[in-house]
C-alpha positions in Angstrom: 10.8 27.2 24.2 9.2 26.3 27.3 7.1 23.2 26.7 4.6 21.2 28.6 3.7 17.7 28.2 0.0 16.7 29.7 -0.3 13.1 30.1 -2.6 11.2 32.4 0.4 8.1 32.0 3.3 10.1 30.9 5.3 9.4 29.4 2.8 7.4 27.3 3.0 8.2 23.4 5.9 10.7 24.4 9.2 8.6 26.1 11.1 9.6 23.1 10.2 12.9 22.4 10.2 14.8 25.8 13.9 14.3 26.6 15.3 14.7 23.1 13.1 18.1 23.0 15.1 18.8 26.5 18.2 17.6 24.7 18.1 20.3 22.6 17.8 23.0 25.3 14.1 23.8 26.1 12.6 23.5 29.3 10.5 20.6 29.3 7.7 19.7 32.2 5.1 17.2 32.1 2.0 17.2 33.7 0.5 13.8 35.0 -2.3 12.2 37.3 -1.0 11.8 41.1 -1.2 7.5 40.8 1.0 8.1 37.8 4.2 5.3 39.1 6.3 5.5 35.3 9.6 6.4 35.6 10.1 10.0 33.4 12.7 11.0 31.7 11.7 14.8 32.3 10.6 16.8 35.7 6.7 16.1 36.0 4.3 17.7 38.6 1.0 16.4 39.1 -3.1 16.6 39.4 -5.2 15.1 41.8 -7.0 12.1 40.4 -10.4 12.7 39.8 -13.1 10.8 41.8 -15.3 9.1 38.9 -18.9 10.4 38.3 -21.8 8.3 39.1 -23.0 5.6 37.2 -25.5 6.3 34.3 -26.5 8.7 31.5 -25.2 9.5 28.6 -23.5 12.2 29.9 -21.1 10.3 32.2 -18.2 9.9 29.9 -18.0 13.4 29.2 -18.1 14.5 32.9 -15.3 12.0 33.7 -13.3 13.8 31.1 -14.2 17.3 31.8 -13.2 16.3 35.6 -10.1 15.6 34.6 -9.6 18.4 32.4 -10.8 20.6 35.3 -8.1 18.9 37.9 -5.5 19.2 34.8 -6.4 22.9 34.9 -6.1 23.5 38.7 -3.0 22.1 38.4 -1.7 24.1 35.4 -3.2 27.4 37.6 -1.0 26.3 40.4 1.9 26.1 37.9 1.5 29.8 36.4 0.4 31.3 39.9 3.2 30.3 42.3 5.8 28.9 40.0 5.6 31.9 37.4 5.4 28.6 34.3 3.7 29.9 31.2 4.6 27.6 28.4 4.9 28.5 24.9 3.8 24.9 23.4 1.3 22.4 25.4 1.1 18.9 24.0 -1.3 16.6 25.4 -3.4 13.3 24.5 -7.0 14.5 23.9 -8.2 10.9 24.9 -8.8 11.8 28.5 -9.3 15.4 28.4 -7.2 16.6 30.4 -6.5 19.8 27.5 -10.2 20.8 26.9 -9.5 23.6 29.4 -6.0 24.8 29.4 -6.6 27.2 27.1 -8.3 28.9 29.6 -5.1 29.3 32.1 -3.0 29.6 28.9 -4.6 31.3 26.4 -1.6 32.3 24.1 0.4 28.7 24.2 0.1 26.6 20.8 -2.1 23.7 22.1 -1.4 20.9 20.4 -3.3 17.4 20.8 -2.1 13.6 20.4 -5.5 12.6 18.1 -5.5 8.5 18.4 -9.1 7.8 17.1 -12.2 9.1 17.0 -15.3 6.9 18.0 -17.1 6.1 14.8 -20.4 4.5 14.6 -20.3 2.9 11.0 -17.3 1.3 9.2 -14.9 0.7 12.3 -14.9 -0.9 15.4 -18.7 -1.0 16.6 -20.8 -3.5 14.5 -17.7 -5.4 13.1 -18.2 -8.3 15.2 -21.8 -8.8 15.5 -21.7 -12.1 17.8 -19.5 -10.1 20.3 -21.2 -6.5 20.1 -24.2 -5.2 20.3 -24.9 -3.1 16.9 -27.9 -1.4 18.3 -29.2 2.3 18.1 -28.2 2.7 21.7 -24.7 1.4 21.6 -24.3 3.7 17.9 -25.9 6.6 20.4 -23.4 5.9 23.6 -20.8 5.6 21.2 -21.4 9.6 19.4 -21.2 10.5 23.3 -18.2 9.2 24.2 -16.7 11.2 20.9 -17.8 14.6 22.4 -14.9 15.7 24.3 -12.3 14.1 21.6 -13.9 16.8 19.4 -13.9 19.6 21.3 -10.2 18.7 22.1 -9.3 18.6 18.0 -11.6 21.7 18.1 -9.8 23.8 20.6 -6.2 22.7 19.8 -3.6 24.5 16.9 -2.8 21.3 15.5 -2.5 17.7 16.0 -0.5 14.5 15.5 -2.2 10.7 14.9 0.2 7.7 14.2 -1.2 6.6 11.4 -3.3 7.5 8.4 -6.5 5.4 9.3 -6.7 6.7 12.9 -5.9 10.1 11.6 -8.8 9.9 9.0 -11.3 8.4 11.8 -11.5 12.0 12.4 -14.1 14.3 10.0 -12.8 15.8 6.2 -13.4 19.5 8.7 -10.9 18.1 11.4 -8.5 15.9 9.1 -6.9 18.9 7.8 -5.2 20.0 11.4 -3.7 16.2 11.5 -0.1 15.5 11.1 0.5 11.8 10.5 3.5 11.0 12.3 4.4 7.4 13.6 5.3 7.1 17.3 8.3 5.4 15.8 10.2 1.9 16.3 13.9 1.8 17.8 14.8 -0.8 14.9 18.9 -0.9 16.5 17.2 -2.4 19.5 14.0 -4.2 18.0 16.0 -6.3 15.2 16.3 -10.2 14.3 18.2 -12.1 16.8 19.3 -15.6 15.9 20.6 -16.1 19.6 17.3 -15.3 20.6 15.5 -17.6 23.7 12.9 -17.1 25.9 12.0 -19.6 29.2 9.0 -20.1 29.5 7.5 -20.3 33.6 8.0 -23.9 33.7 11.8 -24.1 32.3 11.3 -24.6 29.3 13.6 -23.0 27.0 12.3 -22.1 23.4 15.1 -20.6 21.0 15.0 -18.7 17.4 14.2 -21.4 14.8 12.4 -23.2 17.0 8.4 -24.0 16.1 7.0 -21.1 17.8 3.7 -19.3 17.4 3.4 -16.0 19.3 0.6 -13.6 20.1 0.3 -10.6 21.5 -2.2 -8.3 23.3 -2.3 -5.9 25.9 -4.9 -7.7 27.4 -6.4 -11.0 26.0 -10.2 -10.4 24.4 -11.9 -9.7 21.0 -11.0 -6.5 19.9 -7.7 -7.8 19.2 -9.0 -11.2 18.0 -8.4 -13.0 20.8 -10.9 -15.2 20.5 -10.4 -15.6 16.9 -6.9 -17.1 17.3 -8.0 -19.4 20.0 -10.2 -21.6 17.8 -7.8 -21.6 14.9 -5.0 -23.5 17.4 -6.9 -27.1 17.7 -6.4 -27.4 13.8 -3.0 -25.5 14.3 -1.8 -28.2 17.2 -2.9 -31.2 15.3 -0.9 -30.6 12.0 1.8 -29.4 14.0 2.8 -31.7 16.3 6.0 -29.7 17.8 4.4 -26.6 17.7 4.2 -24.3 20.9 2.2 -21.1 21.6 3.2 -18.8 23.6 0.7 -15.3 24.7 1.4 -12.6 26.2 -1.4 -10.3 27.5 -3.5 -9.8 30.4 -6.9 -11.3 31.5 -8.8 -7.9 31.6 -9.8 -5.8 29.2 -8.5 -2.3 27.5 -10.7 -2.1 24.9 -14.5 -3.2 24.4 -16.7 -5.4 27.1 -16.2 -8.7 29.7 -18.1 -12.0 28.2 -21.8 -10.9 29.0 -22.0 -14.4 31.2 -19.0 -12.7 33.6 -15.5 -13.6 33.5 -12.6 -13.3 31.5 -12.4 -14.0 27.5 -9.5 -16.2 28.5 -11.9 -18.3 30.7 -14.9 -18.1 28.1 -12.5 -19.7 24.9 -10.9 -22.3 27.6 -14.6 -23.7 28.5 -15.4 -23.1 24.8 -12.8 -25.5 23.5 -12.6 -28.1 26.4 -10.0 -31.1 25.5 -9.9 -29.9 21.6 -6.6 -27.9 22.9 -3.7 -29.4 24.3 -2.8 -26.9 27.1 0.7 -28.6 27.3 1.9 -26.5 24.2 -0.3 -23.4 24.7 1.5 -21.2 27.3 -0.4 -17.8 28.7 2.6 -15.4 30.2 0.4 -12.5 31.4 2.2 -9.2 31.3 5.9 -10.0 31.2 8.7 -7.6 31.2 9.7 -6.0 27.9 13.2 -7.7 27.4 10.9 -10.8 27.6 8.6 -9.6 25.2 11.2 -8.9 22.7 12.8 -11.9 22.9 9.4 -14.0 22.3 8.8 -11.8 18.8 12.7 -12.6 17.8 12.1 -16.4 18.7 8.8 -16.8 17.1 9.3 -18.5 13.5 5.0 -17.2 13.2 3.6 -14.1 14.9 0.3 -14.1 14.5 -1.6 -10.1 14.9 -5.4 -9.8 14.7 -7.6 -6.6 15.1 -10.8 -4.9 14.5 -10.7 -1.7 12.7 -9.5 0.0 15.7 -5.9 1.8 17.0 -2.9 0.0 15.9 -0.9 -1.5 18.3 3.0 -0.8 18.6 3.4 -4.4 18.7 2.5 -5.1 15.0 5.2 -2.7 14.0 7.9 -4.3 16.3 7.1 -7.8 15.4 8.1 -6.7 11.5 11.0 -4.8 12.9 12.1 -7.7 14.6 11.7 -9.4 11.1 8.4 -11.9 12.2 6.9 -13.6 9.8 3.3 -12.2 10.5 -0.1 -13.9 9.8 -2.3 -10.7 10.2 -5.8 -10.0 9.8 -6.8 -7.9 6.6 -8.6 -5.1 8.4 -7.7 -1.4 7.5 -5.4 -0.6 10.0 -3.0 -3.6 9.5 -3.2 -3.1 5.7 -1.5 0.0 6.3 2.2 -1.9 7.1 1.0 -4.9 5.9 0.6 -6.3 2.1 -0.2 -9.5 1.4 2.4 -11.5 -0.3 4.9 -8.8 0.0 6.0 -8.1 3.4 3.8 -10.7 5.5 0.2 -12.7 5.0 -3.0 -11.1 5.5 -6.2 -13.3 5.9 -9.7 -12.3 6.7 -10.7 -11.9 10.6 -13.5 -14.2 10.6 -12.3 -16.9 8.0 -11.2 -19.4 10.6 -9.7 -22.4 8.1 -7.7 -19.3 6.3 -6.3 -18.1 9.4 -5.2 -22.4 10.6 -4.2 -22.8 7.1 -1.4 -19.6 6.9 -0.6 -20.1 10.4 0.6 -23.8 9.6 1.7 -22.6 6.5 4.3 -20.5 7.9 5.0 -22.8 10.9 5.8 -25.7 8.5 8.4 -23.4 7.3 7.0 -21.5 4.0 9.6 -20.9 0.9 8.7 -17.3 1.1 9.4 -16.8 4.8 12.9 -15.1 4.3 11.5 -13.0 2.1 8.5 -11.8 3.8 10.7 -11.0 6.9 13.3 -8.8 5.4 10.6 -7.0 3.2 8.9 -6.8 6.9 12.0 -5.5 8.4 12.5 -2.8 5.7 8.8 -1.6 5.8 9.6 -0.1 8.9 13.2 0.9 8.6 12.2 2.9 5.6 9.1 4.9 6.8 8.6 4.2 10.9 12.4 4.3 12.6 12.5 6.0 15.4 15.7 8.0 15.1 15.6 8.1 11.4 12.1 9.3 10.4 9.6 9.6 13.5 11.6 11.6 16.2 13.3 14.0 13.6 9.6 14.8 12.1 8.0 15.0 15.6 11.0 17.4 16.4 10.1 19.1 13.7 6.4 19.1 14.0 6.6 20.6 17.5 9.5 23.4 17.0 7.4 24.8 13.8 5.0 26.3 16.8 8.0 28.1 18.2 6.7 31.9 19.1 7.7 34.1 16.3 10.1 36.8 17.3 
């Protein structure tokens, strides 16, 4: 087949899947914004980056998309006009729209869609954290509008693919039933336990596996993945643990949700917020660091500690347990998914601050049950989220069922 991948950051959800595809002899091209600086492991051509429309109206989110859908589709024109490309299968992530209008240069390719989440205005993400967010008929009405062109997307496409079963059911009972949950998948040869494991911190400090480490990760650091949650647990964490050392990784923006409403950075805010009640010599911010580095801090870590509102599910939480973590996680509907109490990690409640100090020093004073909880961890995603055993052979699947008959 000839296939095309459409990614605004490709290789994004698809590093994996696009070569093996071209492993197994079909032409595969990926289609990506001009800024686009990943390496890719397939031939790309690109789209000019749309200018962003002006501030205001409810409107704006769906003309940044369509804008982006329309320069997607110039480029795909440019493609089938002078390069003679017609692809039998499209496959794109419908979170920037850059497929609502590719049917129109391609009308008899399978278009299929990467559905991560859809918006919701009741029982996920907005109104969970009331003294963060704004839970107010206008942010419920902004919210439905930023949905609009995720729908059409699901609407126009043959099929789709969502990681999991909660994002996958964020999505209407009419919509649900063109899903395919398949997990992006965890390389568990490479993402494994490491006793040897160490990890020097910016100072020279070297922390090594068995050590009294507490790690947290986020792509950047703020409330929607509890951020500021874990930061007030660690004065009571630091003071019964004396040796302890925290270690984050994440940036000082934000991905998901809003800045402090006072300006700055939620890093700033809970710093200010706490004052001298946190000893800053054991509490170590890394920023965006390299993924060996990364990797190593999850294998070190004797407590990994993931928090989230009811929101995507981040690759981390998966590679923590394939590392074999102990993980303190939050027990929101996402993480409950890979995650049951007692069994293959500890779940507390987001907002219950003395349960969340109480399992993190729990597990950093080195609980009976820790071995345990890390190989059951381990297996939970050897057994259903490998990336060579499960994920890729069912994506490979999943896309070569939409083969042209004939």
């Amino acid at each position: 087949m000839k296939i095309l991948f459409v990614h605004q950051n490709f290789p994004g959800q698809f590093p994996h899947l696009a070569p093996a595809l071209a492993a197994r002899g079909h032409q595969v091209l990926a289609l990506t914004d001009e800024t686009n600086s990943r390496p890719s492991p397939v031939p790309t051509v690109r789209y000019k980056t749309p200018e962003p429309a002006p501030a205001g109206g409810l409107g704006r989110s769906y003309a940044n998309h369509a804008e982006r859908g329309y320069l997607a589709a110039r480029g795909a024109r440019v493609l089938r006009d002078r390069h003679g490309f017609v692809p039998d299968v499209i496959l794109g992530h419908s979170g920037w729209g850059e497929t609502l209008f590719l049917r129109e240069i391609w009308p008899e390719a399978r278009l299929l869609v990467y559905a991560e989440l859809l918006y919701r205005t009741r029982g996920h993400d907005v109104g969970f954290d009331p003294a963060i967010q704004d839970n107010t008929d206008e942010m419920r009405i902004t919210t439905l509008a930023r949905s609009a062109h995720l729908i059409q997307g699901i609407v126009q496409a043959d099929a789709a693919i969502a990681p999991t079963r909660y994002q996958a059911d964020s999505f209407p009972p009419e919509l649900r039933g063109k899903i395919t949950v398949i997990h992006d998948g965890i390389d568990t040869a490479r993402v494994c336990p490491n006793p040897t494991a160490c990890l020097t911190l910016p100072g020279g400090q070297g922390l090594r596996a068995g050590d009294e480490v507490l790690s947290y990760v986020s792509r950047s650091l703020e409330p929607y993945r509890g951020f500021h949650i874990f930061m007030r647990a660690l004065p009571d964490v630091l003071a019964a643990r004396p040796q302890a050392q925290v270690v984050l990784i994440g940036a000082e923006g934000i991905s998901y949700g809003s800045s402090p409403r006072d300006g700055g950075t939620w890093k700033a805010r809970m710093l200010a917020e706490l004052g001298d009640r946190l000893d800053l010599s054991r509490v170590h911010f890394l920023g965006r660091v390299p993924y060996a580095d990364y990797l190593s801090l999850i294998q070190t870590a004797r407590v990994h500690c993931y928090l989230t509102y009811p929101f995507v599910l981040s690759w981390s939480l998966a590679e923590a347990m394939a590392a074999g973590s102990y993980v303190v996680a939050s027990d929101t509907e996402p993480v409950r998914e890979l995650i049951r109490d007692g069994e293959n990690g500890r779940l507390v409640p987001f907002f219950d601050l003395p349960a969340l100090s109480a399992a993190l020093i729990r597990g950093l004073a080195g609980d009976p049950d820790a071995g345990r909880l890390r190989a059951a961890a381990r297996q939970t995603i050897r057994d259903g989220y490998d990336l060579h055993r499960h994920s890729l052979p069912r994506q490979i699947a999943w896309v070569e069922s939409f083969a042209p008959m004939g």
